[in-house]
DSSP file (Angstrom, degrees, kcal/mol; ACC not computed):
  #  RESIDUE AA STRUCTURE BP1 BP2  ACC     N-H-->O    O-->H-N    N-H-->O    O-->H-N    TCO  KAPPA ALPHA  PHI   PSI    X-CA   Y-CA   Z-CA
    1    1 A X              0   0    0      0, 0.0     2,-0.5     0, 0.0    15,-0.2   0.000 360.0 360.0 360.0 129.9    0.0    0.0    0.0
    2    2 A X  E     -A   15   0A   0     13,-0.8    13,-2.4    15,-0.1     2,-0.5  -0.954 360.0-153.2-116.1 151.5    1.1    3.4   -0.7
    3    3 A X  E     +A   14   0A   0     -2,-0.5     2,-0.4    11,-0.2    11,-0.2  -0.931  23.0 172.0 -99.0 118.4    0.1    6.8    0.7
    4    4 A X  E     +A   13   0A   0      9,-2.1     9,-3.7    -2,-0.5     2,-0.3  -0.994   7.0 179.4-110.0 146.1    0.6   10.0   -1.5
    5    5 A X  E     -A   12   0A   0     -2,-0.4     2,-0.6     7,-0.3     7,-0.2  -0.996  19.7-152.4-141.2 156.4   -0.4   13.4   -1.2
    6    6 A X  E > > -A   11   0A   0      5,-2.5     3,-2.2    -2,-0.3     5,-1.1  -0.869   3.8-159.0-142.6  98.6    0.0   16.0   -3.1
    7    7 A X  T 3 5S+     0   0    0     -2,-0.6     3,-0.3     1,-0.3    -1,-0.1   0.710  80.2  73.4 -75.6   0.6    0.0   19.3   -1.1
    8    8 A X  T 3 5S+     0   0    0      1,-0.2    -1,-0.3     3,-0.1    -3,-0.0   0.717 118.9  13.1 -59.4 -19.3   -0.9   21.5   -4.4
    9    9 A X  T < 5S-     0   0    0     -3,-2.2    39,-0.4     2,-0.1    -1,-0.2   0.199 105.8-115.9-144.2  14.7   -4.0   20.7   -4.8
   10   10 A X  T   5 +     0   0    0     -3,-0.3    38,-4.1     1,-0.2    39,-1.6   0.926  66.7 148.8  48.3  36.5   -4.7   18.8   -1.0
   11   11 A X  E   < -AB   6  47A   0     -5,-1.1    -5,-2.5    36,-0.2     2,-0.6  -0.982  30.5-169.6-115.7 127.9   -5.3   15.5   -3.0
   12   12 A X  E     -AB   5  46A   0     34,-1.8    34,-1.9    -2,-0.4     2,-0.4  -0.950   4.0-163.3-108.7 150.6   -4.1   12.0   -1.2
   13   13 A X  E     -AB   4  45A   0     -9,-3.7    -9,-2.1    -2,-0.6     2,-0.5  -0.994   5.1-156.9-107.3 117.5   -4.1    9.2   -3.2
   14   14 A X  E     -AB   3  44A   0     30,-2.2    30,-2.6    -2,-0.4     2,-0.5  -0.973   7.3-158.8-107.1 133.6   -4.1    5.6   -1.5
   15   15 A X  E     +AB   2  43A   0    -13,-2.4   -13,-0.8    -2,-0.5    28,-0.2  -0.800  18.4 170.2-100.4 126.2   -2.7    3.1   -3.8
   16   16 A X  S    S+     0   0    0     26,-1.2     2,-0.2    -2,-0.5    27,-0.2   0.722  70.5   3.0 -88.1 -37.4   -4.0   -0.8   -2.6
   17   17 A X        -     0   0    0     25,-1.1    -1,-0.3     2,-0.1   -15,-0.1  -0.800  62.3-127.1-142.6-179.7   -2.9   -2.6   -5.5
   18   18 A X  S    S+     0   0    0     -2,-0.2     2,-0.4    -3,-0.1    24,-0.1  -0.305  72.4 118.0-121.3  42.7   -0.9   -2.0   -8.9
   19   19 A X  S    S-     0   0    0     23,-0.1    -2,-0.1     1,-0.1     3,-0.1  -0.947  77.5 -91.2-108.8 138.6   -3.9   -3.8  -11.1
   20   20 A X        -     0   0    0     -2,-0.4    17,-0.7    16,-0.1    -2,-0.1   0.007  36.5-112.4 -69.4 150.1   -5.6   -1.5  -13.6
   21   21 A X  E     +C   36   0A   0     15,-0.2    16,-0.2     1,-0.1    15,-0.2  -0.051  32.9 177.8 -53.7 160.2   -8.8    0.7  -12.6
   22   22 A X  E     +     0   0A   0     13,-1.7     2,-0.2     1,-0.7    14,-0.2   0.413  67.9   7.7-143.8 -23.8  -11.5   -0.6  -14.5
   23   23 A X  E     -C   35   0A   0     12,-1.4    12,-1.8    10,-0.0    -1,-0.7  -0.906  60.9-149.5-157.2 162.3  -14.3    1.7  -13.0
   24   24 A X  E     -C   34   0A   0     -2,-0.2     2,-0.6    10,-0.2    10,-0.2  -0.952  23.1-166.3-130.9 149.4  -13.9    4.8  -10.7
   25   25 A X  E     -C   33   0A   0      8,-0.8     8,-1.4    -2,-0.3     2,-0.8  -0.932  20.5-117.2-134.5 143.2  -17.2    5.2   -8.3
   26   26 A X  E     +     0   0A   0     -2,-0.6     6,-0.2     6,-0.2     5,-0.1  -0.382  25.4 178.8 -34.3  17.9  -18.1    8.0   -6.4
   27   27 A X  E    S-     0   0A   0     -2,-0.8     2,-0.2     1,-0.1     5,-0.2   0.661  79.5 -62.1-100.2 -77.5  -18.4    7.8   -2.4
   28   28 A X  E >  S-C   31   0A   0      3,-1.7     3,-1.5    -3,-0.2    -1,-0.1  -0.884  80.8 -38.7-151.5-163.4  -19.3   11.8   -2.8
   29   29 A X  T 3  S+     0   0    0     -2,-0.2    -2,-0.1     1,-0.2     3,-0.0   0.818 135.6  27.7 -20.0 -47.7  -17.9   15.4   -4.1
   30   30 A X  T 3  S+     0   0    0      1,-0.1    17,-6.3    16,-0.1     2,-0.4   0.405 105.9  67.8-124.0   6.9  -14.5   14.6   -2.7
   31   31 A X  E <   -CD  28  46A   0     -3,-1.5    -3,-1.7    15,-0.2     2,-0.3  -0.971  49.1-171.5-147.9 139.4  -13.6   10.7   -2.6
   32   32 A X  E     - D   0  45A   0     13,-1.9    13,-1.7    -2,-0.4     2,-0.3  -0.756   9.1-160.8-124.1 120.3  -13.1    8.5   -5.2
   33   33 A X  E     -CD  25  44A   0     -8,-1.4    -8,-0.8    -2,-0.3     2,-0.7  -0.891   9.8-154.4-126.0 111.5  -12.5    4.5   -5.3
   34   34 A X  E     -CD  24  43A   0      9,-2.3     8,-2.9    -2,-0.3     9,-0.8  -0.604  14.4-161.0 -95.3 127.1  -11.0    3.0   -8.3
   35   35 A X  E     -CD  23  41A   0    -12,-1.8   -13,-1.7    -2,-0.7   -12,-1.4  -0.634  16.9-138.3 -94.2 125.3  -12.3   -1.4   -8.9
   36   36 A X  E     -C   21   0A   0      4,-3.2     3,-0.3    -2,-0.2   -14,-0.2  -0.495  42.0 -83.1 -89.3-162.5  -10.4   -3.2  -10.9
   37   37 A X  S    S+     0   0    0    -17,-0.7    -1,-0.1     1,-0.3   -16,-0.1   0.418 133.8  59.7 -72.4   8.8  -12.6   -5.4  -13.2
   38   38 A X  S    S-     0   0    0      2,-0.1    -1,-0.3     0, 0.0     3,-0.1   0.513 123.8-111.7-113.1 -51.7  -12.9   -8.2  -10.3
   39   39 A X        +     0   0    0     -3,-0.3     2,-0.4     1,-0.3    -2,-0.1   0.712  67.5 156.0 104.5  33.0  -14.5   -5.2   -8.6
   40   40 A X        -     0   0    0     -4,-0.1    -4,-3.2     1,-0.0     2,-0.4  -0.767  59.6-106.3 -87.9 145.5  -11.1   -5.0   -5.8
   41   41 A X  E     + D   0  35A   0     -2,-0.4    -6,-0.2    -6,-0.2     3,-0.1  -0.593  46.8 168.7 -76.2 115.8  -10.4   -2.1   -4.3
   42   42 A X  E     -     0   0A   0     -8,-2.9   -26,-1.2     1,-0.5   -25,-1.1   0.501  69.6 -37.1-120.5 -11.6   -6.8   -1.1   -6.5
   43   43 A X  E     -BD  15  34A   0     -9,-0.8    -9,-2.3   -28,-0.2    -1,-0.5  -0.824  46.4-125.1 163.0 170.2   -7.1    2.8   -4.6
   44   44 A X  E     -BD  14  33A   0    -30,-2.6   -30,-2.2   -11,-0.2     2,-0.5  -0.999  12.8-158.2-141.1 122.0   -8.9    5.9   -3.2
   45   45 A X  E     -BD  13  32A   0    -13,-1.7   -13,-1.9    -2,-0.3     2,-0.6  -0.901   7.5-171.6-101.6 124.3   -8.6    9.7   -3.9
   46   46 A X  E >   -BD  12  31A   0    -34,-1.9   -34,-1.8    -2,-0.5     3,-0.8  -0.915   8.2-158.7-115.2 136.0   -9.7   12.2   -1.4
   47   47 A X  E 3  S+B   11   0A   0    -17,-6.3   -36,-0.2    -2,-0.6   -37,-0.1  -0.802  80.2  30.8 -95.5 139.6   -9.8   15.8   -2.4
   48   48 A X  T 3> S-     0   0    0    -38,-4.1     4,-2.5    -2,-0.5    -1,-0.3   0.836  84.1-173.4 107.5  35.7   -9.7   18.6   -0.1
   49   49 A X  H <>> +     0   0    0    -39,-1.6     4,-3.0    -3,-0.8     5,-0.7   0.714  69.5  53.5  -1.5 -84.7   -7.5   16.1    2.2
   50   50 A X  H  >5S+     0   0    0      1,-0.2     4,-0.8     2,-0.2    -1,-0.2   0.898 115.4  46.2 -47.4 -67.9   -7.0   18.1    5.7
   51   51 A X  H  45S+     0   0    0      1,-0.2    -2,-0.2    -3,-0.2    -1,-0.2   0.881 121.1  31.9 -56.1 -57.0  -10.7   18.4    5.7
   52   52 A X  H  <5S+     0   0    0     -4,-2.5    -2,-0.2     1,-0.1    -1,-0.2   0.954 127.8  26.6 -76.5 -35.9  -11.7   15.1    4.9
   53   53 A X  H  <5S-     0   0    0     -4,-3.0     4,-0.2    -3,-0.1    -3,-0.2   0.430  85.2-126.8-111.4 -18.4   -8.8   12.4    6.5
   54   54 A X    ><< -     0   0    0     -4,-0.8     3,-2.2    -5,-0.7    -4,-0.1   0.957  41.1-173.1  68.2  34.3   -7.6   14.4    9.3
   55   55 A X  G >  S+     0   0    0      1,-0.3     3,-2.1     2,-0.2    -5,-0.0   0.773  71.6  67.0 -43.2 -59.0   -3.7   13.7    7.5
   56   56 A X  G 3  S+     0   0    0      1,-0.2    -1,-0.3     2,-0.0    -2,-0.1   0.771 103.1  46.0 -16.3 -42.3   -1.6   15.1   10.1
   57   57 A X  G <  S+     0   0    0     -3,-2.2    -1,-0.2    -4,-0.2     2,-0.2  -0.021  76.5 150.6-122.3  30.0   -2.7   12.4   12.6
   58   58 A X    <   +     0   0    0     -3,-2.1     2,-0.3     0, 0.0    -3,-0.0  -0.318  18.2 171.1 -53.8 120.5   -2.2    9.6   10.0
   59   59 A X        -     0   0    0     -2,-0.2     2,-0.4     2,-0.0    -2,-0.0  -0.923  17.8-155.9-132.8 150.7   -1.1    5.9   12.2
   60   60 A X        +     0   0    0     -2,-0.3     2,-0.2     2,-0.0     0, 0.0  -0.843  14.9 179.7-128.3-172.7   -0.9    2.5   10.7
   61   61 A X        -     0   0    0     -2,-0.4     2,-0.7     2,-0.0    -2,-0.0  -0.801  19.3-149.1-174.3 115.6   -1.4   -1.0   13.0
   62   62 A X        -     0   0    0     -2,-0.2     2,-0.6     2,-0.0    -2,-0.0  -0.946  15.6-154.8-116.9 118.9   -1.4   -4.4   12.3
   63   63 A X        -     0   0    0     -2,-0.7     2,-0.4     4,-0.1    -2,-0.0  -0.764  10.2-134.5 -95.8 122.8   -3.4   -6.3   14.3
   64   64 A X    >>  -     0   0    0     -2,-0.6     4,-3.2     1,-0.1     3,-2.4  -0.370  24.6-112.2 -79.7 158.2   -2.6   -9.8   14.8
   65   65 A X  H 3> S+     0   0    0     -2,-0.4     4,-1.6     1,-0.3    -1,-0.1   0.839 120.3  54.3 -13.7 -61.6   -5.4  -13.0   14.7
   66   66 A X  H 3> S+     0   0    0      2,-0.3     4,-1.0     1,-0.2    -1,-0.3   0.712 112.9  37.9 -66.5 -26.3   -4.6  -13.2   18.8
   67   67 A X  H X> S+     0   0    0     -3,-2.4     4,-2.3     2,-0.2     3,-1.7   0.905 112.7  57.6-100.4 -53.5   -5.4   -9.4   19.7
   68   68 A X  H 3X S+     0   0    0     -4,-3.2     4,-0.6     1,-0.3    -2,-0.3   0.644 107.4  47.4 -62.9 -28.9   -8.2   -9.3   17.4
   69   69 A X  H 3< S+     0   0    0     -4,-1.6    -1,-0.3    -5,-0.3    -2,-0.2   0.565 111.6  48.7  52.4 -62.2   -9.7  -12.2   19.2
   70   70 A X  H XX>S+     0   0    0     -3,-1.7     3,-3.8    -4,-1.0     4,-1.6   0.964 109.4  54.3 -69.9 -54.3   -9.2  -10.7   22.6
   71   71 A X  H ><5S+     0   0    0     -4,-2.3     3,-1.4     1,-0.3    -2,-0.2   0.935 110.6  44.9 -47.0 -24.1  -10.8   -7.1   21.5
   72   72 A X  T 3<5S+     0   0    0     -4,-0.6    -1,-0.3    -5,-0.4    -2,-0.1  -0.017 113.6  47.0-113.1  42.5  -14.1   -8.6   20.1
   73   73 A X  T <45S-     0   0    0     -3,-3.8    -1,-0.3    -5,-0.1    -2,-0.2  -0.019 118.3-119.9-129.7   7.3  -14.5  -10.8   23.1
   74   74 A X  T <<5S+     0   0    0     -4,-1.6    -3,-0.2    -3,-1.4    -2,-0.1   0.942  75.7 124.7  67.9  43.9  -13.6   -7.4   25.3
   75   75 A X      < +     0   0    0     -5,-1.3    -4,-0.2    -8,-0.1    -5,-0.1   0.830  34.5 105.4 -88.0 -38.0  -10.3   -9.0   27.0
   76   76 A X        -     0   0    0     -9,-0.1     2,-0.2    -6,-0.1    -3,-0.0  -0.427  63.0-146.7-101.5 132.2   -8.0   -6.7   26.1
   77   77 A X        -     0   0    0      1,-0.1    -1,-0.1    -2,-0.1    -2,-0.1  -0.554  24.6-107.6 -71.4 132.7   -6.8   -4.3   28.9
   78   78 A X        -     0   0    0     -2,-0.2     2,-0.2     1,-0.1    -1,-0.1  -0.197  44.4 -91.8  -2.2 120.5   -5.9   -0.7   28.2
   79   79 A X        -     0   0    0      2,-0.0    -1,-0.1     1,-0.0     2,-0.0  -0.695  34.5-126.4 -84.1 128.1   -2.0    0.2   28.4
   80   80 A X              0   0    0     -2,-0.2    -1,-0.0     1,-0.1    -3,-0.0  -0.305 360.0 360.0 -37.0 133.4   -1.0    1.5   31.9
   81   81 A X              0   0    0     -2,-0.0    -1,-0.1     0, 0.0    -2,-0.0   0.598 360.0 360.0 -81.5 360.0    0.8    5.1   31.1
């Protein structure tokens, strides 16, 4: 996956795959999801960025099998500060 943005025009692009677009659909005015012809998510444009995605406060996370498991049975404690 890649993240671009492109602060001239406050466009991010997230790339999911490298298989060509086949259709682009509409979410609304300002985000964009391009299907490839399997109808997979290959990427998403939002315009007007800072306003829509809140980018500054951009975090990734990979959750494994074992934590996801705990959250959705409500085990998982809170980290002490």
């Amino acid at each position: 996956m890649k993240i671009k943005y492109f602060s001239d025009t406050d466009t991010a692009l997230v790339e999911f795959s490298d298989h060509k677009v086949a259709v682009t659909n509409e979410i609304n005015e300002n985000i964009y999801i391009d299907l490839d012809s399997s109808g997979n998510l290959v990427a998403m444009t939002i315009e007007h960025a800072h306003k829509q995605a809140s980018l500054p406060s951009l975090s990734y996370e990979q959750i494994e099998p074992k934590r996801l498991k705990e959250r959705s049975s409500g085990r998982l404690k809170a980290p002490r500060p």
